[in-house]
Every structure is written in structure tokens, then in C-alpha cells.
C-alpha positions in Angstrom: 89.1 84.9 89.2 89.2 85.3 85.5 89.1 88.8 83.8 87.8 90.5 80.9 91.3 89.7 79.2 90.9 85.7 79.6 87.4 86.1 78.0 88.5 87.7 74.9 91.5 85.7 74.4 88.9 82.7 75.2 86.2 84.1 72.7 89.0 85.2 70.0 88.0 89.0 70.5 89.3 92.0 72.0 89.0 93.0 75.4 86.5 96.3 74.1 84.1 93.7 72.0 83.6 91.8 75.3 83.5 95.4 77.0 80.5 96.2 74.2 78.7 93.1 74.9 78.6 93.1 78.5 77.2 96.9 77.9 74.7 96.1 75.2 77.1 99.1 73.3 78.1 99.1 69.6 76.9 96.8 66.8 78.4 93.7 67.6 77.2 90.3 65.4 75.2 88.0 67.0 77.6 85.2 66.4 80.2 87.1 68.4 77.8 87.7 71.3 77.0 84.0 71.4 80.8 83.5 72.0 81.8 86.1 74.3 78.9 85.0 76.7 79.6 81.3 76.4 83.1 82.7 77.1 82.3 84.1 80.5 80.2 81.0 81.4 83.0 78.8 81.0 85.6 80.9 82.8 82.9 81.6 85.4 83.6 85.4 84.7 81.1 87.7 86.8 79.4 90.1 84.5 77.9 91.9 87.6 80.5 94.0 88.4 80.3 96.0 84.7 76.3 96.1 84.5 76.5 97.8 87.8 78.4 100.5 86.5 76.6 100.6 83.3 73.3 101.5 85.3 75.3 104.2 87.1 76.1 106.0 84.5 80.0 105.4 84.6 81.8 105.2 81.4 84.0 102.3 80.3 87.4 105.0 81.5 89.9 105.3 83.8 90.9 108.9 85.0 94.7 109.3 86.0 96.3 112.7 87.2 100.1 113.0 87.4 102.2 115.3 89.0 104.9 115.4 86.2 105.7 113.9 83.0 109.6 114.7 82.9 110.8 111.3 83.6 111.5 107.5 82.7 109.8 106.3 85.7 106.8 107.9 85.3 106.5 107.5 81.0 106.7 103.6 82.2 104.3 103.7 84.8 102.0 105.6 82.2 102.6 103.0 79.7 102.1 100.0 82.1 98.5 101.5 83.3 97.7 102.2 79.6 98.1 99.0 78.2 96.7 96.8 81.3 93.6 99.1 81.4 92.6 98.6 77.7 93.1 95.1 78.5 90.5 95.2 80.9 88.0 96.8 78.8 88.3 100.1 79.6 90.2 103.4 78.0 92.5 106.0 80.2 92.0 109.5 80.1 95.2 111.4 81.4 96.0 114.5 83.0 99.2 116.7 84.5 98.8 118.9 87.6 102.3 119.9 87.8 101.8 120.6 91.8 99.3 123.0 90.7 96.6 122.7 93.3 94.3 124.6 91.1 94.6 122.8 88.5 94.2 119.8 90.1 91.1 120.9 91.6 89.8 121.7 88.0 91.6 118.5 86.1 89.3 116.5 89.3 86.3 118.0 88.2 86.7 117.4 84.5 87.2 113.5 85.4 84.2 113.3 87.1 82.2 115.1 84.4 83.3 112.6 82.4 82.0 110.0 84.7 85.1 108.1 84.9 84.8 104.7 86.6 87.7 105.2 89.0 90.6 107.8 89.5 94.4 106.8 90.2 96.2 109.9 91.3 99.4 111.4 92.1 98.0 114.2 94.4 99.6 117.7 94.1 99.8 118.1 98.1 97.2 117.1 101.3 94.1 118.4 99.8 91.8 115.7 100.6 88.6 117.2 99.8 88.4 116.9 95.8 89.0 113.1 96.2 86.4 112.8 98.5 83.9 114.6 96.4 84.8 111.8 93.9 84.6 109.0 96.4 80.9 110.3 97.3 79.5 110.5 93.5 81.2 106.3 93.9 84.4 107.1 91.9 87.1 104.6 93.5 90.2 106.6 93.9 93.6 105.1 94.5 96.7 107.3 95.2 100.2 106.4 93.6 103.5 107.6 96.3 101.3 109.9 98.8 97.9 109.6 100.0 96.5 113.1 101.9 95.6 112.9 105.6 92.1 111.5 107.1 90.9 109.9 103.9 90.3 106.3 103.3 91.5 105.1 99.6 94.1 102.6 98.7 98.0 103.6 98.0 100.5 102.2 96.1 104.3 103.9 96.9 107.9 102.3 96.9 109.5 102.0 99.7 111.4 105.6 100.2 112.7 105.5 103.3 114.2 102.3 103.1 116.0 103.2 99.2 117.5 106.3 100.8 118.5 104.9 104.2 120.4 102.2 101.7 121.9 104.4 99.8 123.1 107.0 102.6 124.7 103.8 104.3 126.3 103.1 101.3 128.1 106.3 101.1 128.4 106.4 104.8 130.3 102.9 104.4 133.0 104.1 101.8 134.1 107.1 104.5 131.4 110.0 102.7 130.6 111.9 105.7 128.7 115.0 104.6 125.8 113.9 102.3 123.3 115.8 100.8 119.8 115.2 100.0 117.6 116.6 97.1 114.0 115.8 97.2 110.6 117.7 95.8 108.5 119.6 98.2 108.4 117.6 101.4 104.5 117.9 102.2 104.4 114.8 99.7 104.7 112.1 102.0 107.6 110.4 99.9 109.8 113.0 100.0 109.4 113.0 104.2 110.1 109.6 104.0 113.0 110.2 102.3 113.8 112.1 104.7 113.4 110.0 107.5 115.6 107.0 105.9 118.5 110.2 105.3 118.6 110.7 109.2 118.1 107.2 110.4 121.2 106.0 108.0 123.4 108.7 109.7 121.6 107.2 113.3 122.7 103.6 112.6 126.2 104.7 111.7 126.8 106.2 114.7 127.0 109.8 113.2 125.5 113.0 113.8 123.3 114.5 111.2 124.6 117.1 109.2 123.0 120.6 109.3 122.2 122.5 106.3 122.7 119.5 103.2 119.2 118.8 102.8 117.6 120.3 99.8 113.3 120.5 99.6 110.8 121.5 96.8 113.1 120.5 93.9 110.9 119.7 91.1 113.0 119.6 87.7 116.5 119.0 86.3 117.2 123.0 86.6 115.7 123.1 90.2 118.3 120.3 91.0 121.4 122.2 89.0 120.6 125.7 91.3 120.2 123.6 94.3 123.4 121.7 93.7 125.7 124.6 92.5 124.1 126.0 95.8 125.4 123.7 98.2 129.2 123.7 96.0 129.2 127.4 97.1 128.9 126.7 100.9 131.9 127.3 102.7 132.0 123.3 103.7 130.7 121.8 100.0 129.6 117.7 100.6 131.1 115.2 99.7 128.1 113.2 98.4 125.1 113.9 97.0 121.7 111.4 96.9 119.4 112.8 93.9 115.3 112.0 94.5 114.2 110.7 91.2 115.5 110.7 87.7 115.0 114.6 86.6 116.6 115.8 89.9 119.6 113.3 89.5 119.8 114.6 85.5 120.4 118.1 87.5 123.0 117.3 89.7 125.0 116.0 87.0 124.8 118.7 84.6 125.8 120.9 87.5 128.7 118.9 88.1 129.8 119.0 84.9 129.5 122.7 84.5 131.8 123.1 87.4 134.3 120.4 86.6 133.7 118.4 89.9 135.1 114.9 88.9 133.1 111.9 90.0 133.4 110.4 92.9 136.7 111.5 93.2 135.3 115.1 94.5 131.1 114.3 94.6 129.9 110.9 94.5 126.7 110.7 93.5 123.7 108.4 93.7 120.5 109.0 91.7 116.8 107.4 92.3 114.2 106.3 89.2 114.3 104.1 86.1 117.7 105.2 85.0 118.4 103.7 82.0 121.0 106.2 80.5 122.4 105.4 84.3 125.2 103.1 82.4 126.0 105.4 79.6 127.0 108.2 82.3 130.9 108.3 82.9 131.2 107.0 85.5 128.2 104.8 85.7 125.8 106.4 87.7 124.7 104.3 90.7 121.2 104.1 91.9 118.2 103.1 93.7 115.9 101.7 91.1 112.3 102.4 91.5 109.8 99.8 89.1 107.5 102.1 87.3 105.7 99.6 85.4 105.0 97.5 88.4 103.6 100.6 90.3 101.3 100.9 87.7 100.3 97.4 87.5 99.4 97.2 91.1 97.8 100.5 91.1 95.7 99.8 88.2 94.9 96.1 90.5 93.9 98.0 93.0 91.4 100.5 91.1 90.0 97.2 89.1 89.3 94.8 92.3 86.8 98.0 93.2 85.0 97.5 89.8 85.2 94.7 88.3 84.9 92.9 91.3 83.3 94.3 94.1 86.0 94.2 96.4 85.1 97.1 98.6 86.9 96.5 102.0 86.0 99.7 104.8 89.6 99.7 105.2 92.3 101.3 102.8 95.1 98.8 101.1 98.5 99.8 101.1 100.8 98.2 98.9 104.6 99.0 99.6 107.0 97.9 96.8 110.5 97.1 96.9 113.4 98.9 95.1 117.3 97.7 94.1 120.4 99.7 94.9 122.6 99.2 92.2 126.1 100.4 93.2 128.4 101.2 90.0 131.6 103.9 89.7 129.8 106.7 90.5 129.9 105.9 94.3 132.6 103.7 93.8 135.8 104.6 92.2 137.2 101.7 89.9 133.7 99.9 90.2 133.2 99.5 86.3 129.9 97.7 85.9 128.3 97.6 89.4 126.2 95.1 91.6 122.4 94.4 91.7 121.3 94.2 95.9 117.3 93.2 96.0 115.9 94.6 99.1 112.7 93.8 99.8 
């Protein structure tokens, strides 16, 4: 099906003249409305799905709420959804909750007053409610990692258990027996997948889980340093350490540093995110690379097939994405450049 992108580049405009002609908005010349229209005719392009939500009242924006901003995975998913929605004729309006319920609550609100045409959201916890108010009032919402209990939207997340189960097994495999896990609070359900793939790596290696090495509601670089310098202070100190996402793995470093633990001789390490500073670290850092643009991309799919489209199915999509473990000297010692393994 062609989109508003294919018309424009068809037409020789930009994706917000077709946007203004479709909506009878702006002062566009009559010439160029000629073209845009014969445009969509050719490419068979549906202009159904906009006047729909021009005689609704929604505006030509898409709302997105973040937990954070503090990392490369995020900044790329932002950037990926901020290009590809003025693409599509529409503008993004952006907010930060910062796990702040409250705020969430109140950043929810102001979307809606702006009568945004759909919301794609990083909810702050399991609060279902405020995305249902939006989902009533016919605001599309699609969550981005975690999706709160006993409500039907779509969800876009990578696959979490399975990146940490890989990179567990990975230490496990090189004779790391006592790993430890830093992840944000684990009411998100990515973090309790995390989780999950930590335990069932130890279960498929024929160990028994350790007690006391997992680390919860960890959201910044300094969160990660106390929690880190925490777990060096126990009387048995592990030998590994698996970092959820790019901030956190920023803070086990640092802490490391401060205390003079080399790496891996003494802590191997393996971080999570877009890392691209990963190969400027000494040693280089391995990872489990997490696509931020592509999350976007899909979410932003996702939010569109509901508008432009009118693909409204009763039951929620879930699209699961894959990640890469990239193994370099940080988790293997004499490793220089490291390995690329795809799993899907």
C-alpha cells in the first residue's frame, strides 16, 4: 500500500503539503493540489484514513512519552520515530516521565488535550488506566519494551530474555560462575524478563543460581556505580557482571575503574544498548546490541497501520525483535576486536 511519503515524492512535494491537501489546511496553489491528488490516484493511495481523523478533531501529531533520555539507544529510537513520522505527514510531540507515575498521568493528559492522533509510550510501571482513557477518546496507543496488564494495545520490545540468557551462557562458558545482574525496577516487564533469561542460563548449564547477585531498580549510571561497588564489598564479590542497558553499563565501569578492578582479569563485564563508545573502552566492552532505530520504525508501523489505514484488529500485535551479542576483550581476555552472533 503506498503512503503519504510515495505521494510526495510522486507529486514533487513534501510529505506536510500532501498532509495540507488531504486536510483542506494551509494555502496551498491550486497547481500543487492538482498534483498531489492525481498523485494519490495513481499510486491508489486511500485518502480515507486522514479525512477520518480530520472530522474527529485529531491533529496531524504523534504523542511519545519516554521513560529516560540518558542513553544512545533511546536518542536513536527518538530520532528514527522523528524522522519517519514527519515522513508520514504528521509532527511528534515528546515527553519524559522519568518513572514518575505522576507525571506520567499529567504528560497523558496534556497529549490528549492536544488531540494527538496516536500515543507510543514507554509506560512508567502497570498503570493501565490513563492509556485506556486515551484508547476510549480513539487515541491508538502502542507501548515500546512493557505493555501493563489487562489492556489490549500493540507492543514492540527486543527480545530480553533471550540477550541475557546469551550472554549469561557466555560467561558461564569461559568458567564465570558467580554473575551478577543489574537491571531497572523489575515491575517493567523487560527487566523480569531479564530476569528470567539470567536463571534459565544458570538452568541450562547445569548450575545452581546464585543468591544475592541480582541487582533491581537501577535507573542511571550512579545507581549502577552504588550497586556495583555494593556487590565488590560482599564478602564473596562476582566474578562477572551483566549491565541492563547502556547508562547502567556506563556505571559499572566507572565503578570498576575507581576501585582498580582490572577487566576481565578480576570482573568481566557485558553491557546491553547501542554501545558505540563499546570499542573505545579498554578492553572493548562486549555486548548485547539492542536496535533502537528499528524499535522505533516498527513502533511508529504499528501506531500508523491504526490511522492511515484502518487496520484495527480486536487483538493486540506484538512484535519481538532480535538483538546481537557481540563478544570482544572485555569477557574475553586477548579477544582484541570481537565477533558479531545474529540471534534471532
Amino acid at each position: 500500500m503506498a503512503t503519504i511519503k510515495q505521494v510526495a515524492a510522486l507529486a514533487g512535494v513534501s510529505p506536510m503539503t500532501v498532509s495540507n491537501v488531504v486536510g483542506s489546511r494551509g494555502q496551498v496553489r491550486e497547481e500543487t493540489r492538482l498534483r498531489v491528488l492525481a498523485a494519490a490516484r495513481e499510486l491508489n493511495y486511500s485518502l480515507h484514513g486522514p479525512a477520518r481523523l480530520l472530522r474527529t478533531g485529531r491533529s496531524r501529531m504523534i504523542g511519545l512519552l519516554l521513560t529516560l533520555a540518558n542513553n544512545e539507544t533511546l536518542a536513536n529510537f527518538v530520532q528514527s520515530v522523528s524522522k519517519e513520522t514527519y515522513e508520514a505527514g504528521y509532527l511528534l510531540s515528546v515527553a519524559v516521565h522519568e518513572y514518575d507515575k505522576s507525571l506520567e498521568k499529567a504528560q497523558l493528559a496534556a497529549l490528549a488535550e492536544q488531540r494527538v492522533a496516536a500515543v507510543i509510550a514507554f509506560p512508567a510501571g502497570n498503570d493501565g488506566e490513563p492509556y485506556r482513557l486515551l484508547q476510549d477518546a480513539g487515541i491508538p496507543v502502542v507501548f515500546v519494551s512493557h505493555r501493563p496488564p489487562d489492556i489490549n494495545a500493540d507492543l514492540v520490545m527486543t527480545d530480553m530474555e533471550g540477550a541475557t540468557k546469551a550472554a549469561v551462557l557466555h560467561l558461564l562458558e569461559r568458567n564465570y560462575r558467580r554473575v551478577a545482574l543489574l537491571t531497572p525496577p523489575t515491575e517493567m516487564s523487560a527487566s523480569s524478563a531479564r530476569v528470567a533469561g539470567y536463571r534459565a542460563a544458570y538452568l541450562e548449564a547445569g548450575l545452581a543460581v546464585p543468591e544475592g547477585l541480582i541487582r533491581h531498580g537501577l535507573l542511571s549510571a550512579t545507581d549502577a556505580c552504588r550497586a556495583m561497588d555494593d556487590l565488590l564489598s560482599t564478602p564473596v564479590p562476582p566474578d562477572a557482571v551483566v549491565a541492563s542497558g547502556s547508562a547502567l553499563t556506563r556505571g559499572v565501569l566507572l565503578c570498576l575503574r575507581q576501585r582498580n578492578v582490572a577487566v576481565p582479569r578480576r570482573m568481566a563485564v557485558v553491557g546491553s544498548g547501542e554501545l558505540e563508545w563499546g570499542t573505545l573502552t579498554e578492553p572493548p566492552l562486549t555486548a548485547t546490541e539492542i536496535d533502537g532505530r528499528q524499535t522505533g520504525h516498527e513502533a511508529l508501523r504499528l501506531a500508523l497501520s491504526r490511522l492511515e489505514w484502518g487496520d484495527r484488529p480486536a487483538e493486540p500485535r506484538e512484535v519481538v525483535l532480535p538483538y546481537r551479542l557481540v563478544i570482544r576483550a572485555s569477557s574475553a581476555a586477548g579477544l582484541a576486536d570481537g565477533r558479531a552472533v545474529e540471534v534471532s
